[in-house]
C-alpha positions in Angstrom: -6.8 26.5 13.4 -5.6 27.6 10.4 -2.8 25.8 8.2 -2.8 24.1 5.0 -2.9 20.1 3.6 -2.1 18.9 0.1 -3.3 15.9 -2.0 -1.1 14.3 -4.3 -2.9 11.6 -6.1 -6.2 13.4 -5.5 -8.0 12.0 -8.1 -8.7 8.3 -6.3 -11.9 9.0 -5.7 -12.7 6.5 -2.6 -9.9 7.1 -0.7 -9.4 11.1 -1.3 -12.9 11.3 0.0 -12.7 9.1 2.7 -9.3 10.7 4.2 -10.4 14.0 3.3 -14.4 12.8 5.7 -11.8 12.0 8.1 -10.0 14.9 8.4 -13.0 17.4 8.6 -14.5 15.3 11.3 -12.2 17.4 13.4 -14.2 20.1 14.6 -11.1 22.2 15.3 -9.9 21.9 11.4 -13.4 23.9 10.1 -11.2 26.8 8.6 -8.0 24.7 7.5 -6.7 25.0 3.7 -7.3 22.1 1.4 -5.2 21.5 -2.1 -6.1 19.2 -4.3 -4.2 18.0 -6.9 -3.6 15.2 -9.5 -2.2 14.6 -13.4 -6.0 13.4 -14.7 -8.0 16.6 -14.9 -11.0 15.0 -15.0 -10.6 12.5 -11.8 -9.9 15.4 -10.2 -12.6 17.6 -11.4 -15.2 14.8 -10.1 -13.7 14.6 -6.4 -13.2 18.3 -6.4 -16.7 18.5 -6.8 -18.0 15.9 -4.5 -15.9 16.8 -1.7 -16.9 21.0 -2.1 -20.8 19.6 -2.0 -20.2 17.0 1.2 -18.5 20.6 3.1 -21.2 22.8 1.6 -23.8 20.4 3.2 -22.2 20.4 6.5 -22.0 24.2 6.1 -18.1 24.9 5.9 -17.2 27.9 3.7 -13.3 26.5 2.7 -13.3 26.1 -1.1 -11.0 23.0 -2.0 -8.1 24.3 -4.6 -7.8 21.7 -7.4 -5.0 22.2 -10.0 -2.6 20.3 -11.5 0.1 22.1 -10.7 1.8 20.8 -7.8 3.8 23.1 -6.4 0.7 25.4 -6.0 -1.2 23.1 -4.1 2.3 22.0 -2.0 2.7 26.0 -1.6 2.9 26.9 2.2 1.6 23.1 3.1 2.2 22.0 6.4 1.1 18.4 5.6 1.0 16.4 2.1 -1.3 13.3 1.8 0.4 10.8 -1.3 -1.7 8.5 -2.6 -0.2 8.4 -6.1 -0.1 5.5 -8.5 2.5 5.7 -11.0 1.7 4.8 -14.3 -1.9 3.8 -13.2 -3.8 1.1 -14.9 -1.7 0.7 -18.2 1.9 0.3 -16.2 -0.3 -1.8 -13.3 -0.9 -5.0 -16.3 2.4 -4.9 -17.3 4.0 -5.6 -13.1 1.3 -8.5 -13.2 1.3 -10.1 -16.9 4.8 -9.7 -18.2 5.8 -11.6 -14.6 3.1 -14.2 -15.3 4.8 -15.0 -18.8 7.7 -16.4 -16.3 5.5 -18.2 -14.1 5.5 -15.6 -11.2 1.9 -15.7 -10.1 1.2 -12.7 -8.6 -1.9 -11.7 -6.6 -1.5 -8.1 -5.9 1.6 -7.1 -7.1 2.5 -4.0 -5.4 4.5 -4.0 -2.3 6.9 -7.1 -3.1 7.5 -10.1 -5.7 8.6 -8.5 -9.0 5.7 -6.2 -9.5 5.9 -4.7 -6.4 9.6 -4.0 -7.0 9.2 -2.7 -10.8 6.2 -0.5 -8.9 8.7 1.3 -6.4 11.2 2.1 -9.3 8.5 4.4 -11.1 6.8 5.2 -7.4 10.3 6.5 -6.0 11.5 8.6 -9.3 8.2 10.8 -8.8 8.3 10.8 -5.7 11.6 12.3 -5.2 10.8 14.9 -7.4 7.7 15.8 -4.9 10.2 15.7 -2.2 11.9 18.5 -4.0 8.9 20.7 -4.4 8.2 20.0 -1.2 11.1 21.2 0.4 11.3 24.1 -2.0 7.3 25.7 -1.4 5.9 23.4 1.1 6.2 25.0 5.3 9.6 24.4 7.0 9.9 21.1 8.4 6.6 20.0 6.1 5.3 16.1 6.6 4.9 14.1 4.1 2.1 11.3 4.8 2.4 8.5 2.2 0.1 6.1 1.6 1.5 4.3 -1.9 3.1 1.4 -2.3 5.2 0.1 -2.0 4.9 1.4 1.4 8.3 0.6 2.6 9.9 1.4 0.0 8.9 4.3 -1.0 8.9 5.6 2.7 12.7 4.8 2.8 13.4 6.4 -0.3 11.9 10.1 1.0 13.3 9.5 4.4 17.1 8.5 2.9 17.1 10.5 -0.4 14.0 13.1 -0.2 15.3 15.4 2.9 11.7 14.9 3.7 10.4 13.4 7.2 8.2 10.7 6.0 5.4 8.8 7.7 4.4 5.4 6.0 0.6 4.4 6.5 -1.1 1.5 5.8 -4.1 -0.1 7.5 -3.5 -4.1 7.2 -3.0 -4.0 11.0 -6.0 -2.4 11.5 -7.9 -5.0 9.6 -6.0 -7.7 11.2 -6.9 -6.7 14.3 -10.7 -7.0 13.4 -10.3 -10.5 12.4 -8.2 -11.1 16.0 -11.0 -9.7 17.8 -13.8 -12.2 16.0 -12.0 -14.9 16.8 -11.1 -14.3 20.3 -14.8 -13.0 20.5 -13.7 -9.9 22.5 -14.5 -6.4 21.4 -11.3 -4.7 19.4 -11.4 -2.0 22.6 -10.8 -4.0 25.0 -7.8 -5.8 23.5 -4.3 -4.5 23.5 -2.8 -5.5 20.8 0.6 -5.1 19.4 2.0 -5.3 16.3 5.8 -5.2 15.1 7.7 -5.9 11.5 7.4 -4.7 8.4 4.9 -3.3 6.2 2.5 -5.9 5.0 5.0 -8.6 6.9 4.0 -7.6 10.4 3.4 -9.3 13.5 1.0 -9.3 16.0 3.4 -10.1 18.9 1.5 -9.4 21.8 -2.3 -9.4 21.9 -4.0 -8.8 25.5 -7.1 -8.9 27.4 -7.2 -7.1 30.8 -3.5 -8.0 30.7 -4.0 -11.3 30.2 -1.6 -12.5 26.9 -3.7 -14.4 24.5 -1.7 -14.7 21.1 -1.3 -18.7 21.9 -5.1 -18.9 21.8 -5.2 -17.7 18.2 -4.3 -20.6 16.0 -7.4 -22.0 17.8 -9.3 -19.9 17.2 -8.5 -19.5 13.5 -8.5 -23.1 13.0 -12.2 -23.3 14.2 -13.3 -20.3 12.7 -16.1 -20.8 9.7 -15.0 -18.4 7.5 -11.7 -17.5 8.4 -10.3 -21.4 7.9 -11.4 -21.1 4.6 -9.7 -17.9 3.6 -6.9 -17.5 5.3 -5.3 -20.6 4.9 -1.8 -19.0 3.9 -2.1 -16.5 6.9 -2.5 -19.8 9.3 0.2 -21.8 8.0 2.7 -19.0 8.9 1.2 -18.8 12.4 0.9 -22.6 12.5 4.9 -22.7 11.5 6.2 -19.4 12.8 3.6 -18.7 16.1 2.7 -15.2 15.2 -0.4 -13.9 13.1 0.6 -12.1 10.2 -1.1 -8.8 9.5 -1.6 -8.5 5.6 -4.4 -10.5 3.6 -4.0 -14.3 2.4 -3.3 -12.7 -1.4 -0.8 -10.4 -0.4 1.2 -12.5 2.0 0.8 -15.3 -0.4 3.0 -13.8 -3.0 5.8 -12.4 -0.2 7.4 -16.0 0.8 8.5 -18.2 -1.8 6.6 -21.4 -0.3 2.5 -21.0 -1.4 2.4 -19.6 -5.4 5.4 -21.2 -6.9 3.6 -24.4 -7.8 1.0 -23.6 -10.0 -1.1 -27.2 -9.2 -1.0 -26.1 -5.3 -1.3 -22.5 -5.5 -5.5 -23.4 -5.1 -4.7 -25.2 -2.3 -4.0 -21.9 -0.7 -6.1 -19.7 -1.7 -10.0 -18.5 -1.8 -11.9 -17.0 -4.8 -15.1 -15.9 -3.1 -12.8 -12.7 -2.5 -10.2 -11.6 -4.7 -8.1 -10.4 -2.1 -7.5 -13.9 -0.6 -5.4 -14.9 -3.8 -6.7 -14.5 -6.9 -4.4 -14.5 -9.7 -4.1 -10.6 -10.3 -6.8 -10.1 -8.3 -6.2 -6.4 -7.6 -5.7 -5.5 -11.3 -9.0 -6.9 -12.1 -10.8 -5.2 -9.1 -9.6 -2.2 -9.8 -10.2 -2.2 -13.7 -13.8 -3.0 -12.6 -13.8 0.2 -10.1 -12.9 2.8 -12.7 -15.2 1.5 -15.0 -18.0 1.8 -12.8 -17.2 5.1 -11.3 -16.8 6.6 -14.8 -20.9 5.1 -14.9 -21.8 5.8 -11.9 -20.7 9.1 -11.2 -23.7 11.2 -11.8 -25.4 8.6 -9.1 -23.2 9.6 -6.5 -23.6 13.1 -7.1 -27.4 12.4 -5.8 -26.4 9.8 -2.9 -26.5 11.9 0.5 -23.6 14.1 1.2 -21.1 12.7 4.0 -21.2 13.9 7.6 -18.5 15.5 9.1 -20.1 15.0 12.4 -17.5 12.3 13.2 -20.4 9.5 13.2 -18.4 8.9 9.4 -15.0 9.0 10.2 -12.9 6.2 9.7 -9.7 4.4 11.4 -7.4 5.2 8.5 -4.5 7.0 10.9 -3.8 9.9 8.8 -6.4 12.1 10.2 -5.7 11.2 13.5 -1.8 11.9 13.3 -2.7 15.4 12.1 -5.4 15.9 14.8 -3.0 14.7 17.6 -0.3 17.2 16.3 -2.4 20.2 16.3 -4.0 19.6 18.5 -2.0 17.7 21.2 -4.5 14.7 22.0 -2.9 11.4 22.6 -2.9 8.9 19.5 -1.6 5.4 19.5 -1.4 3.8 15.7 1.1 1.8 13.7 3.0 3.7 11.3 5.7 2.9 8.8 9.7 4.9 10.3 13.2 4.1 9.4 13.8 2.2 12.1 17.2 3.9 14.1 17.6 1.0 16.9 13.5 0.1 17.1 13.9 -3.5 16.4 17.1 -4.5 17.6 17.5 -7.8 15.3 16.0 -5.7 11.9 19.1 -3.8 10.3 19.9 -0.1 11.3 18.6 1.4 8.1 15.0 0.0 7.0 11.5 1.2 7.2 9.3 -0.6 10.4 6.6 -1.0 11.0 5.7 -0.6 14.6 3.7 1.2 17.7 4.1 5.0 17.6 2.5 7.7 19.5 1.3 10.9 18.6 1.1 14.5 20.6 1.6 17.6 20.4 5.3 17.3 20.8 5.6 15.0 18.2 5.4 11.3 16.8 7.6 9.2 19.5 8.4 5.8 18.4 9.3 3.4 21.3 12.0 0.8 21.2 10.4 -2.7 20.3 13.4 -4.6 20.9 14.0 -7.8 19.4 11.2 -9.6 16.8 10.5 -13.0 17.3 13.9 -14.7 15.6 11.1 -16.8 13.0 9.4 -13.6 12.3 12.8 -11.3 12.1 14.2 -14.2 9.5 10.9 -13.7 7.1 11.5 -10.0 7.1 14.9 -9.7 6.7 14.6 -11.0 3.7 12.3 -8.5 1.9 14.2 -6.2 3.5 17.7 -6.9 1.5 15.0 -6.7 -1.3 13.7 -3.8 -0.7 16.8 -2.1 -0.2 18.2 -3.1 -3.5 15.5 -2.0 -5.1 15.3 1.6 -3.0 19.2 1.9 -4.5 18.1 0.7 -7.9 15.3 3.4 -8.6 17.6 6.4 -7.0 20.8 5.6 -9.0 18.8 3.7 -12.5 21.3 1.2 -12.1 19.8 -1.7 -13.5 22.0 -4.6 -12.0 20.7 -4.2 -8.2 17.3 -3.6 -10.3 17.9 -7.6 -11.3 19.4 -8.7 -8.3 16.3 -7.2 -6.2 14.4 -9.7 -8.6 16.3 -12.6 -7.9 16.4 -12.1 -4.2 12.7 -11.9 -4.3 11.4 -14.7 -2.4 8.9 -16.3 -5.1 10.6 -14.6 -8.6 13.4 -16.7 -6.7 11.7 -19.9 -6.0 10.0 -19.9 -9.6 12.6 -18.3 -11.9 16.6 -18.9 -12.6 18.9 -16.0 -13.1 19.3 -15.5 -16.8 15.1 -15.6 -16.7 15.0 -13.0 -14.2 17.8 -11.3 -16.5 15.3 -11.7 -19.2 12.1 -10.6 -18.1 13.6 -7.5 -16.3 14.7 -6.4 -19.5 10.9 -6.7 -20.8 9.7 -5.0 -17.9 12.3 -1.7 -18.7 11.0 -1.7 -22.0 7.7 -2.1 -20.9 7.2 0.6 -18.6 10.2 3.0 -20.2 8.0 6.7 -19.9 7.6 6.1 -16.1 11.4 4.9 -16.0 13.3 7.9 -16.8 16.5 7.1 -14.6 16.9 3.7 -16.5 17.3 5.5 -20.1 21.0 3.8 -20.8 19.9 0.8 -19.4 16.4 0.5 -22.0 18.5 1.0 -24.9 20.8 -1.5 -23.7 17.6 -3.8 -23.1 16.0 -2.9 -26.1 19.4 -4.3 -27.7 19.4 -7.8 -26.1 15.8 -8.4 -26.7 15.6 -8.0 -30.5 19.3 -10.0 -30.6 17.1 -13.0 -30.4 18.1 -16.5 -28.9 15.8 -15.5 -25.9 14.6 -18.0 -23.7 10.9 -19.4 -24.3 8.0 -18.0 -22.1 4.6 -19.4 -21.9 3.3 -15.9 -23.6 -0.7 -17.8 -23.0 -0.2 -18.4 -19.4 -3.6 -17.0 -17.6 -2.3 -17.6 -14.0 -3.6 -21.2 -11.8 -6.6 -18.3 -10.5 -7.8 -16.2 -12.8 -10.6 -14.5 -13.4 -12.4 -12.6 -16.1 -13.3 -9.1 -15.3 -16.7 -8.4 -14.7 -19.2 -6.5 -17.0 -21.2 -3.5 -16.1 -24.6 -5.4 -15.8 -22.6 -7.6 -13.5 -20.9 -4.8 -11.2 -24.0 -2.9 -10.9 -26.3 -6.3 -9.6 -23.5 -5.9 -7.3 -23.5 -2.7 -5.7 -24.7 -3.2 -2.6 -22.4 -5.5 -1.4 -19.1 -4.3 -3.0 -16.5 -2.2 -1.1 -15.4 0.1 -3.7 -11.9 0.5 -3.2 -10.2 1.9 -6.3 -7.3 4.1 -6.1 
């Protein structure tokens, strides 16, 4: 086969390499075109060259094409893999501290809550501009896979705005599933599971065994489970209160309801700090601070580790592969992807991004009707939907009133903040992050105004969070190694 896939965002080292494993685990993809491309020259020099060596050593002759010109490697592309992060590390503290100052105690910070929502207005003003390129260079009718968050977001800003048929892919279902199968002690293939909602705030509504329904035996089964009792106390009160299991970790569904972080003496009540994913204050910044720092040290290392097999004993369960394989290919593929949602769930509105079942051919991606969610469960989603749609209309116009009022419909910047503070630290946030903002230029200046007017309202400027950690040293990471899944992006 013969046709062409882009990286955007090529230079996240991890997951570029472990799509990229993925997708030359196809045997049929051996003389496909690869692009790679990114804005840090040198991140992308260093997965340039481990990915050539891993398809030297399984003896494939295509030579990867790294540039950082996009529009070459989005020339004649029939599918585009984003994995971008706007802004990157530097623009990452701001979405988590500046929020802190307020009393918004994030954990992740990129999907919802008020990082999450200043994330998709520099996300979505790139990305558009992709969309362009793409639809200017890329092949007729191009795909554009997208794997940064805010997932939803950004997938309905391409789909609406972009002229660009978007896929949305995330794999907290996937994990999910994992944890549904240890507690039900069944193997994951044997189970069919279903999951329906939104991204990161999806439910698993049906979950089989030889077509026997077995979702009521889950609380159970959490409950009783060793580890799982322990850290995923947030994830078990919803399905204690709403009946359904939610798919995204304790951290991140922490921060997405206003009723577990916005009291700072309970917020360890909910959470676990063996792992920072289970709701450590800015847990993901720290993680990820500590990943570039030791890949910049450990680089040469890696160079000498074995190369990756493309034999398919390494491929993952990411879906991205997989979608492309089942559309060139024409096998069957059943994942959950992120869609504007046209009717799917009948109680979600008309125009939003799902998440749902979706299955792949070679005739296409077919999404079938879900019908209605659970009314607990379509309540909970509705309303980060309203908030991600103001904040979809806020990053394609730069108006910076539905910026605020995305804010202050935010679940927990709601339950922890009052108007003229979400007012407030908006405005800090613009300023903040002004050379990733350019549609909000009027509105900085305007900010920039107010804040140095003085008479602002006092902020705890020493707040550390009610869970935070210190990042970890070198000498610490590398006693680590073994046992840490190195996930920076």
């Amino acid at each position: 086969m013969s046709f062409k896939i882009a990286f955007i965002g090529a230079g996240s080292l991890v997951f570029t390499r472990t799509l990229f494993t993925d997708i030359m685990s196809v045997p049929e993809f051996r003389d496909i075109s690869i692009a790679f491309t990114d804005i840090n020259e040198q991140n992308l020099k260093s997965v340039t060259e481990l990915c050539q060596r891993d398809l030297e050593a399984n003896g494939i002759k295509t030579k990867i094409q790294a540039t950082l010109d996009r529009r070459e490697a989005f020339k004649d592309a029939r599918y585009i893999i984003n994995c971008v992060r706007i802004g990157g590390l530097e623009a990452f503290e701001t979405d988590i501290d500046i929020p802190l100052k307020y009393g918004v105690d994030q954990c992740v910070g990129d999907t919802l809550c008020t990082g999450g929502i200043m994330y998709g207005q520099r996300v979505i003003a790139e990305v558009l501009d992709f969309c362009k390129d793409i639809r200017e260079v890329a092949e007729k009718d191009a795909i554009l896979l997208n794997y940064s968050n805010p997932n939803a977001m950004v997938t309905w800003a391409c789909n609406k705005y972009g002229g660009v048929r978007t896929i949305g892919l995330c794999h907290g279902e996937i994990h999910g599933e994992a944890q549904i199968a240890n507690v039900l002690g069944i193997p994951r293939e044997e189970l069919d599971i279903i999951c329906a909602g939104i991204n990161h705030q999806t439910w698993y509504i049906s979950v089989k065994h030889k077509g026997v329904e077995l979702k009521d035996k889950l609380l159970e089964g959490f409950l009783n489970h060793k580890e799982y009792s322990q850290t995923e106390k947030v994830r078990i009160d919803i399905l204690k209160r709403f009946g359904y299991y939610s798919t995204e970790s304790n951290g991140h569904l922490s921060e997405y309801v206003a009723w577990y972080r916005k009291r700072p003496d309970e917020i360890n009540d909910w959470i676990d700090l063996s792992v920072w994913i289970n709701g450590e204050t800015g847990g993901y910044l720290r993680h990820t601070r500590e990943e570039r720092n030791w890949f910049e040290t450990d680089f040469p290392n890696m160079l000498k580790e074995p190369s990756r097999k493309y034999d398919g004993s390494q491929r993952g369960s990411e879906h991205g592969s997989y979608i492309i394989e089942s559309l060139e290919t024409g096998r069957i593929y059943r994942g959950h992807f992120n869609v504007m949602n046209n009717g799917c769930i009948t109680n979600l509105p008309e125009e939003c991004v799902v998440e749902v079942p979706c299955y792949v051919d070679g005739n296409g991606i077919s999404v079938p009707r879900v019908g209605d969610l659970p009314l607990g469960c379509a309540a909970v989603c509705s309303q980060s939907i309203w908030v991600q749609k103001l904040a979809v209309e806020a990053a394609v116009s730069g108006d910076e009133n539905l910026l605020k009022q995305a804010a202050l419909m935010d679940p927990l910047t709601g339950a922890v903040c009052n108007p003229p503070e979400v007012w407030q630290m908006i405005d800090e946030m613009l300023v903040a992050q002004e050379k990733w903002l350019p549609q909000y230029k009027a509105a900085i200046s305007k900010a920039k105004e107010r804040l140095s007017a003085g008479n602002l309202i006092p902020t705890n400027n020493n707040y550390a969070g009610a869970a935070r950690l210190k990042d970890k040293s070198l000498d610490e990471i590398a006693s680590e190694r073994d046992k840490r899944d190195i996930t920076a992006k």
